[in-house]
FITOR-559587 format. One record per residue (C-alpha): residue number from 1; residue in one letter; x, y, z. Coordinates in Angstrom, 2 decimals, decimal comma. Each point is the difference from the previous one (the first is absolute). Layout:
<sites>
<site resi="NUM" resn="A" px="X" py="Y" pz="Z"/>
...
</sites>
This chain:
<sites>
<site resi="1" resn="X" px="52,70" py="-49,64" pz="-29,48"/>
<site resi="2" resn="X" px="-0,48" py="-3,77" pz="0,03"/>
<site resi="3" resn="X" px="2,19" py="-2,44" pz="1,83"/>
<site resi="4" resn="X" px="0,18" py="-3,63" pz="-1,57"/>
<site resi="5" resn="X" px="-0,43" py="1,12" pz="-3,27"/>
<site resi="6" resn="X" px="1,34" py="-2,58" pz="-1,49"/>
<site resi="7" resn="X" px="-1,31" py="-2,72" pz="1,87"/>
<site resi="8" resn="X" px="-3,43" py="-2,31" pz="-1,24"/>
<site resi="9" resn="X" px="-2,24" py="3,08" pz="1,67"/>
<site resi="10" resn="X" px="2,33" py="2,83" pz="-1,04"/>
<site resi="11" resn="X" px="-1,00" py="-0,49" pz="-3,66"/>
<site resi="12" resn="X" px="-3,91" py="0,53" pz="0,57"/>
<site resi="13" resn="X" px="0,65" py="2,94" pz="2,33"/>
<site resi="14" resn="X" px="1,94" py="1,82" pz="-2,10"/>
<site resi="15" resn="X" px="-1,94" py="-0,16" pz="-3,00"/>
<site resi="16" resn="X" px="-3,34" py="0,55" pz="1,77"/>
<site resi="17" resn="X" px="1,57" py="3,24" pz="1,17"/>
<site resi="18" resn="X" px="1,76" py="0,99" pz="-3,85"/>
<site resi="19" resn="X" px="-3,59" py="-0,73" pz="-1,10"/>
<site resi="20" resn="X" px="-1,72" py="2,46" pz="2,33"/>
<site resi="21" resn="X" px="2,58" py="2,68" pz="-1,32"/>
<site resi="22" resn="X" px="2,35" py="-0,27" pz="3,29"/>
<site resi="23" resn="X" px="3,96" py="-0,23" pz="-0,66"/>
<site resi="24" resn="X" px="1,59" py="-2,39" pz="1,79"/>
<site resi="25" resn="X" px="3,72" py="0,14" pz="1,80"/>
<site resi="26" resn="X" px="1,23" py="-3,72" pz="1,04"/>
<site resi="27" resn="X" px="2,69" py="-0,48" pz="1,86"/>
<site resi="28" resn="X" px="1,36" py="-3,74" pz="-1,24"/>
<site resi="29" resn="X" px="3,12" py="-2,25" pz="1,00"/>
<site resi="30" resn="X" px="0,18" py="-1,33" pz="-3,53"/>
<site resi="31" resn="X" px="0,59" py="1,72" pz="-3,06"/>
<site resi="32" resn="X" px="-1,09" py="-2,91" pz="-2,18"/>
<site resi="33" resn="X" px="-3,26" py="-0,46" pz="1,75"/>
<site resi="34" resn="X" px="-0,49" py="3,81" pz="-0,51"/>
<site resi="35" resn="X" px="0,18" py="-0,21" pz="-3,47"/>
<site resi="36" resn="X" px="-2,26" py="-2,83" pz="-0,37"/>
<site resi="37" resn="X" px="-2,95" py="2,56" pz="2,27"/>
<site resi="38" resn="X" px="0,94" py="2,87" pz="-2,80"/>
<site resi="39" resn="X" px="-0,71" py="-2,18" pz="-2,95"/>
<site resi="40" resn="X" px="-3,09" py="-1,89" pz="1,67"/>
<site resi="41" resn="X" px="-1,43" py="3,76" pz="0,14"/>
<site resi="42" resn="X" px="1,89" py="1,47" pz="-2,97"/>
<site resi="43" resn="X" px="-2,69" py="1,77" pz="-1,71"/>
<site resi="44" resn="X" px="-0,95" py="1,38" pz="3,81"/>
<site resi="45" resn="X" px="3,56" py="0,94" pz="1,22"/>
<site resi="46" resn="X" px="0,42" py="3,28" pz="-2,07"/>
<site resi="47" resn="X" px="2,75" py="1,14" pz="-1,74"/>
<site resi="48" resn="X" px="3,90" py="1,47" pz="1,03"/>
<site resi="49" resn="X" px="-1,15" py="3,49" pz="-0,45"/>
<site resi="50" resn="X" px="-3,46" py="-1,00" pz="1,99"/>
<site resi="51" resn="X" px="0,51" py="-2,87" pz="2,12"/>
<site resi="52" resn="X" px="-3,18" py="-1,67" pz="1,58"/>
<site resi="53" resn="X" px="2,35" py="-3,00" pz="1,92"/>
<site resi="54" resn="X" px="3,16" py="0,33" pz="1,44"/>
<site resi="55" resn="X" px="2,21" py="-2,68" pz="1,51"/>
<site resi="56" resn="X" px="3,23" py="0,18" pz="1,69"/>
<site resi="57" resn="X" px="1,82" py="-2,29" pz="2,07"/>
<site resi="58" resn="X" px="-0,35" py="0,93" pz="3,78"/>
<site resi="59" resn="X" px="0,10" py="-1,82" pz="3,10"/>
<site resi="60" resn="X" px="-3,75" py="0,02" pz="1,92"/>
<site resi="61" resn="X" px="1,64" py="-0,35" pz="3,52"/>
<site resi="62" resn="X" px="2,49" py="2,75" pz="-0,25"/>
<site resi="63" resn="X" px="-1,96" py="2,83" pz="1,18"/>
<site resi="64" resn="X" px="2,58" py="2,50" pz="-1,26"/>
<site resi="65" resn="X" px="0,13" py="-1,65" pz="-3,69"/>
<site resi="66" resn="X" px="-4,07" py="0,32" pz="0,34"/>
<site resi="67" resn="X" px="0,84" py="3,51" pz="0,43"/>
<site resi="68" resn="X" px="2,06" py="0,79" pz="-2,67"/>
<site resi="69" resn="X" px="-2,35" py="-2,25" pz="-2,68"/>
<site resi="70" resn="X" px="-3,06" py="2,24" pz="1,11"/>
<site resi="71" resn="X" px="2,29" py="3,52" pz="-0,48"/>
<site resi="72" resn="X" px="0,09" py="-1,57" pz="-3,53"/>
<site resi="73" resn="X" px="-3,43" py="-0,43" pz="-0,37"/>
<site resi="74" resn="X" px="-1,15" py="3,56" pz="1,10"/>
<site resi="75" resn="X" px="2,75" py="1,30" pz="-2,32"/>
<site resi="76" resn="X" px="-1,87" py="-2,05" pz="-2,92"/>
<site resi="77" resn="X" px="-3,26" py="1,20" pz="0,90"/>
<site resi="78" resn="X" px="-0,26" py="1,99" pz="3,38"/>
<site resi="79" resn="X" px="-2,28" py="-2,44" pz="1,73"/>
<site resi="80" resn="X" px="-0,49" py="-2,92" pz="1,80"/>
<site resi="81" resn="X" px="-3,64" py="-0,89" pz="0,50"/>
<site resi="82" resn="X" px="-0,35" py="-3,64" pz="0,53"/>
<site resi="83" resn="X" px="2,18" py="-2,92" pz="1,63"/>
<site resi="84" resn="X" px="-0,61" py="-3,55" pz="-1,08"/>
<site resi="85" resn="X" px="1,88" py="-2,24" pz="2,73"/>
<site resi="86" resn="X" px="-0,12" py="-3,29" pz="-2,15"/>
<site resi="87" resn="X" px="3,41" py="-1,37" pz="1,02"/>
<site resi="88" resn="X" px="0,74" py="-2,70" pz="2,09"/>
<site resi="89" resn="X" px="0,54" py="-3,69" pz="0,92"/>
<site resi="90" resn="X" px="-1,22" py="-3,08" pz="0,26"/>
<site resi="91" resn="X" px="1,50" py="-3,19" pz="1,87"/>
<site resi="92" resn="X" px="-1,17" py="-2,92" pz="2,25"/>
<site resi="93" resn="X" px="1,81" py="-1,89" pz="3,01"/>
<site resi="94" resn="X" px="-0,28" py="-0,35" pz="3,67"/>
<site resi="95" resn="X" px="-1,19" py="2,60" pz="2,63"/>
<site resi="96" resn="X" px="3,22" py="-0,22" pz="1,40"/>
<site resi="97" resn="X" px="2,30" py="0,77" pz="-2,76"/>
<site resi="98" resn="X" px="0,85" py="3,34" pz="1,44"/>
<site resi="99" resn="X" px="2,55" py="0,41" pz="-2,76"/>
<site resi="100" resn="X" px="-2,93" py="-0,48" pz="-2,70"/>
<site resi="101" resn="X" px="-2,40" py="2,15" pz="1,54"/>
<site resi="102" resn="X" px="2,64" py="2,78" pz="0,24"/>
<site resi="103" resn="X" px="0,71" py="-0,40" pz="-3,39"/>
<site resi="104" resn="X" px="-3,85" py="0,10" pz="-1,32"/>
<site resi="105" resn="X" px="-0,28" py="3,16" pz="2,57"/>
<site resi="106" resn="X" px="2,45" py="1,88" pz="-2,33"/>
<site resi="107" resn="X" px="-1,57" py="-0,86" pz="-3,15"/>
<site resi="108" resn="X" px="-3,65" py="0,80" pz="1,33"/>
<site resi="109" resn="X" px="0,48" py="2,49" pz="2,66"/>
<site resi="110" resn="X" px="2,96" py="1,89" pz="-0,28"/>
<site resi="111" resn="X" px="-0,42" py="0,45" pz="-4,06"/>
<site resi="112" resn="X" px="-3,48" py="1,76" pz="0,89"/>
<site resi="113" resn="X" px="1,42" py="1,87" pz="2,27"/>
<site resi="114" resn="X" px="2,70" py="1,28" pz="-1,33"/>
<site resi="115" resn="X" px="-1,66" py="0,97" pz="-3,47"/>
<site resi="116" resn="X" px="-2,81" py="1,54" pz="1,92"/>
<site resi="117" resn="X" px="2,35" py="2,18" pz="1,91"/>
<site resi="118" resn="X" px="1,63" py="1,52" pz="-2,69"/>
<site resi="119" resn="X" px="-3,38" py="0,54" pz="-2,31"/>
<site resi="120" resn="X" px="-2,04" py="1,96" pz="3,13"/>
<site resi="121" resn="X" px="2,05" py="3,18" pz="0,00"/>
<site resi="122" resn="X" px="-1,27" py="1,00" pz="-3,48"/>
<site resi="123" resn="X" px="-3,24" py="-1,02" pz="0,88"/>
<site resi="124" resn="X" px="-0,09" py="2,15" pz="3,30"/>
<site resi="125" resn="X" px="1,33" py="2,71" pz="-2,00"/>
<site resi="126" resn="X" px="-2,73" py="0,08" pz="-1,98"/>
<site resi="127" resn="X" px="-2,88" py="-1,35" pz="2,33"/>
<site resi="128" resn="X" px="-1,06" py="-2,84" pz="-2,01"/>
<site resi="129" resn="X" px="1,05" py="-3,39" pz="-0,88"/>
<site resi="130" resn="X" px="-1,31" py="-3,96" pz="-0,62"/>
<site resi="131" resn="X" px="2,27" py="-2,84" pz="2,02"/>
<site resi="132" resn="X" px="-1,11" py="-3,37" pz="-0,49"/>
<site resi="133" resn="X" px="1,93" py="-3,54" pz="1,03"/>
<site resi="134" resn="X" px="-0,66" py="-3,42" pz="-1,07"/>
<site resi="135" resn="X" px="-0,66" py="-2,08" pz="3,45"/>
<site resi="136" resn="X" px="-0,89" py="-3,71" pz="-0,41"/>
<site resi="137" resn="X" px="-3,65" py="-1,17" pz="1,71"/>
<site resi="138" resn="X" px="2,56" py="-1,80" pz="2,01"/>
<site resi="139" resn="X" px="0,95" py="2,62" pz="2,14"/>
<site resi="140" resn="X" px="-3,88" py="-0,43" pz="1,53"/>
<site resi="141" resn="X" px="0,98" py="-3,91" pz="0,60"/>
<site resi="142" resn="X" px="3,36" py="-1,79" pz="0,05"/>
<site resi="143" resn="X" px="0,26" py="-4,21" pz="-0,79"/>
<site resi="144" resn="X" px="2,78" py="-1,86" pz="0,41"/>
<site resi="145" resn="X" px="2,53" py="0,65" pz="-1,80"/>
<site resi="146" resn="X" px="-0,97" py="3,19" pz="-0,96"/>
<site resi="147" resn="X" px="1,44" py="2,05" pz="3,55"/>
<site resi="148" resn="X" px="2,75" py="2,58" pz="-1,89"/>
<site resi="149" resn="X" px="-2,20" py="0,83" pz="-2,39"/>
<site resi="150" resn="X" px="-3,14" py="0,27" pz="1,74"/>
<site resi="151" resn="X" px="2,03" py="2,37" pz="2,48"/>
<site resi="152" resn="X" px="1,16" py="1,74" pz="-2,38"/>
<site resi="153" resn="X" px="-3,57" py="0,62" pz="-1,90"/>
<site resi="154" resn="X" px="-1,54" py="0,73" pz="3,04"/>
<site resi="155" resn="X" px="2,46" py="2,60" pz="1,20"/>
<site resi="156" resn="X" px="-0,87" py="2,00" pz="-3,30"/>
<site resi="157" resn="X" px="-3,64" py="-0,51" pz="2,01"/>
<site resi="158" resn="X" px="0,86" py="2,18" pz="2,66"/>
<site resi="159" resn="X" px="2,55" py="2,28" pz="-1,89"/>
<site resi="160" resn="X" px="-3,20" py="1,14" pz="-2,46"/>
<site resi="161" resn="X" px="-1,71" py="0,49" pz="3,29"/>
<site resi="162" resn="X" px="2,79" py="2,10" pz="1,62"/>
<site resi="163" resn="X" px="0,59" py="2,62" pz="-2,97"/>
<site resi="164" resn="X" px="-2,63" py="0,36" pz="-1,06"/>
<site resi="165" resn="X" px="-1,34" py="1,55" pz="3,31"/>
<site resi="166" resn="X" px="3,59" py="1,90" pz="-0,22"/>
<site resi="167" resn="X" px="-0,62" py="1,61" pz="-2,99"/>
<site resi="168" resn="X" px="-3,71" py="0,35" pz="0,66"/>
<site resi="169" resn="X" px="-1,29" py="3,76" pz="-1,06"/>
<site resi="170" resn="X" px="3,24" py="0,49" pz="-2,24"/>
<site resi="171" resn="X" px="-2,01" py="-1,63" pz="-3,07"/>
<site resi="172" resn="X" px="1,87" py="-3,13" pz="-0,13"/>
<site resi="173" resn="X" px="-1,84" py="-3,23" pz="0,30"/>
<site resi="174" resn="X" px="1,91" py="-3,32" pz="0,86"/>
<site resi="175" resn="X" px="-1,80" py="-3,19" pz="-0,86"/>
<site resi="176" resn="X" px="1,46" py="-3,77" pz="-0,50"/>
<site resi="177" resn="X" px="-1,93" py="-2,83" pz="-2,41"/>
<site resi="178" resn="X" px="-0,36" py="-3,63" pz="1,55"/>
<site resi="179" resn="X" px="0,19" py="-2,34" pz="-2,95"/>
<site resi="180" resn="X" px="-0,60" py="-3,63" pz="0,39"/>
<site resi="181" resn="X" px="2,05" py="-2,16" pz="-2,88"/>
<site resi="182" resn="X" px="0,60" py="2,28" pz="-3,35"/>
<site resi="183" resn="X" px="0,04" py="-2,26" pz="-3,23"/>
<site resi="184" resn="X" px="3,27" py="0,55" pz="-1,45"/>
<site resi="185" resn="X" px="2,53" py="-2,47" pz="-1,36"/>
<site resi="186" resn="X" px="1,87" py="-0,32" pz="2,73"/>
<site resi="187" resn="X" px="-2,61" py="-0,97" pz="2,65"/>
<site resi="188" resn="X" px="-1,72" py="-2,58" pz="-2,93"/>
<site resi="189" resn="X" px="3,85" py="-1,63" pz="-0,14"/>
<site resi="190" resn="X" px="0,13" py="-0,22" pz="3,63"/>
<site resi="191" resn="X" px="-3,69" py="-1,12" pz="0,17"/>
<site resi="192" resn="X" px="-0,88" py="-2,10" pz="-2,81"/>
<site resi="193" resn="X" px="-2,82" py="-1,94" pz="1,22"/>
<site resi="194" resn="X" px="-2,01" py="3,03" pz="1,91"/>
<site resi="195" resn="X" px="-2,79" py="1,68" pz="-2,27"/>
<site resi="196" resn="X" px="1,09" py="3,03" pz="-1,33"/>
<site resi="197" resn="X" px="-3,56" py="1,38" pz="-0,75"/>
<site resi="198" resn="X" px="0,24" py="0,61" pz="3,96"/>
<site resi="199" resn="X" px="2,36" py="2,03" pz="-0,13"/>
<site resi="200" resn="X" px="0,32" py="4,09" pz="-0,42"/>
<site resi="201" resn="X" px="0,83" py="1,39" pz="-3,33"/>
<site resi="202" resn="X" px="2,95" py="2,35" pz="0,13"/>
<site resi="203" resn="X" px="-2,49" py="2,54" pz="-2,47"/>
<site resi="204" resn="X" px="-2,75" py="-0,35" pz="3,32"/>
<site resi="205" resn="X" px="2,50" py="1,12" pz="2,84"/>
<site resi="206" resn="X" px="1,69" py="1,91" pz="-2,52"/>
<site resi="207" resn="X" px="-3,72" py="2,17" pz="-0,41"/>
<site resi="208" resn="X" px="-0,23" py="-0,16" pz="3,94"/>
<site resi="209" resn="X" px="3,00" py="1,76" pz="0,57"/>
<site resi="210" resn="X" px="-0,40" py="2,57" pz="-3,08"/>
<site resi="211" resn="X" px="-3,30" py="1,03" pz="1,81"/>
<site resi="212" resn="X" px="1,85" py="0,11" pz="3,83"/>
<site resi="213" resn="X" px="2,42" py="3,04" pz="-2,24"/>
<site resi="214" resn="X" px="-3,11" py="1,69" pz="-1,34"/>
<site resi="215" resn="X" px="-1,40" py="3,48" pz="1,38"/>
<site resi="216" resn="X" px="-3,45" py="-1,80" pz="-0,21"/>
<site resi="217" resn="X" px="1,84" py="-2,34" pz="3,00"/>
<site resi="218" resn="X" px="0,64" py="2,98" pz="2,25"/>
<site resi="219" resn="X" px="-1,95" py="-1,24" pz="2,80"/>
<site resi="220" resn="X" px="1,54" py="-3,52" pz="0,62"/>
<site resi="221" resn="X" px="3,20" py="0,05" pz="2,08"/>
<site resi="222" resn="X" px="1,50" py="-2,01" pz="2,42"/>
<site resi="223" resn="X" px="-1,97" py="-3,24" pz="-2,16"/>
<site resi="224" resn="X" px="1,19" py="-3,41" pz="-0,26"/>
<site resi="225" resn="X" px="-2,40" py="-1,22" pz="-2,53"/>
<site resi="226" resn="X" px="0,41" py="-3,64" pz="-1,04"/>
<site resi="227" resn="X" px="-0,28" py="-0,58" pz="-3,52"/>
<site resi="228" resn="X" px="-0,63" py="-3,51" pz="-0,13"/>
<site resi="229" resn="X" px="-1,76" py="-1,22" pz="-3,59"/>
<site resi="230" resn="X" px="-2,14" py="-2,92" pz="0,11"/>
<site resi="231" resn="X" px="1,97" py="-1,85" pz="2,84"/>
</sites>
């Protein structure tokens, strides 16, 4: 399963996964977006007898609606291997905006949390599973300006931390990527004179996080591994 499918990372993730042969379940909030992912990996995504992708519209905080998209999925195929926490949000403003910290706590914390939950019971089931989340390298160090997210980022910090020594000896490992800026359209609008050469490649985390959800990764857990490019 992969959060944020949709979003500037989503697109690398998912077809670095179709690539290596995985199918791919996304949970999305717009139908339109989803259908722009299925025909950016349209010879990858499979066929309606044998699909490789699915997408469905389903609400990442609601625990329960987590539940019922990943009853779906092991109806589809009877598994549930790997979680790819990619969603989430970004925002500035002051350290004492507590209404825009709350709100950048929901789309960062609560969305992980929430998926996570409901994606865990198969893997328990079946001793074995991949959980990664995309944390920001500014969860190690906040600036002005930067407070709700930072928080937020650095939370996922110690969540990793904390479930992964939960589920320690059940097969599981829990691990969360610390990316510094990601060149995508968005952050070169909002940052037009910065050098984008700096910056990570959504196809480099996207190979970091691919390798986090491989067997061959079965001794990292608990990692917050910054991914950080030529910064």
């Amino acid at each position: 399963m992969v959060t944020g499918a949709t979003g500037n990372l989503g697109h690398s993730v998912v077809r670095a996964f179709l690539e290596r042969g995985a199918h791919v379940a996304a949970p999305v909030r717009n139908e339109s977006k989803a259908a722009e992912l299925r025909n950016a990996v349209d010879e990858l995504a499979g066929t309606i007898d044998d699909p490789h992708l699915i997408t469905e519209i389903a609400d990442i905080a609601d625990q329960p609606a987590m539940g019922a998209f990943v009853e779906k999925v092991m109806r589809a195929w009877g598994r549930l291997d790997i979680l790819a926490n990619l969603a989430g949000g970004f925002a500035t403003g002051s350290a004492l905006d507590a209404q825009g910290i709350d709100a950048l706590w929901k789309q960062n914390v609560r969305t992980t949390i929430a998926t996570t939950a409901a994606c865990v019971r198969p893997m328990r089931a079946r001793g074995y599973g991949r959980i990664v989340s995309v944390g920001a390298i500014s969860g190690l160090k906040a600036r002005k300006g930067s407070a709700g997210y930072a928080m937020a980022k650095g939370a996922l910090i110690r969540w990793t931390e904390a479930l992964a020594d939960e589920l320690k000896g059940e097969g599981i490992t829990v691990n969360v990527v610390l990316p510094s800026t990601i060149d995508h359209p968005t952050n070169r609008a909002a940052m037009p004179k910065a050098d984008p050469k700096t910056w990570v490649s959504p196809a480099e985390l996207a190979s970091v996080i691919v390798y986090l959800c491989s067997e061959e990764a079965s001794g990292v857990t608990g990692a917050a591994i910054p991914v950080t490019a030529r910064t």
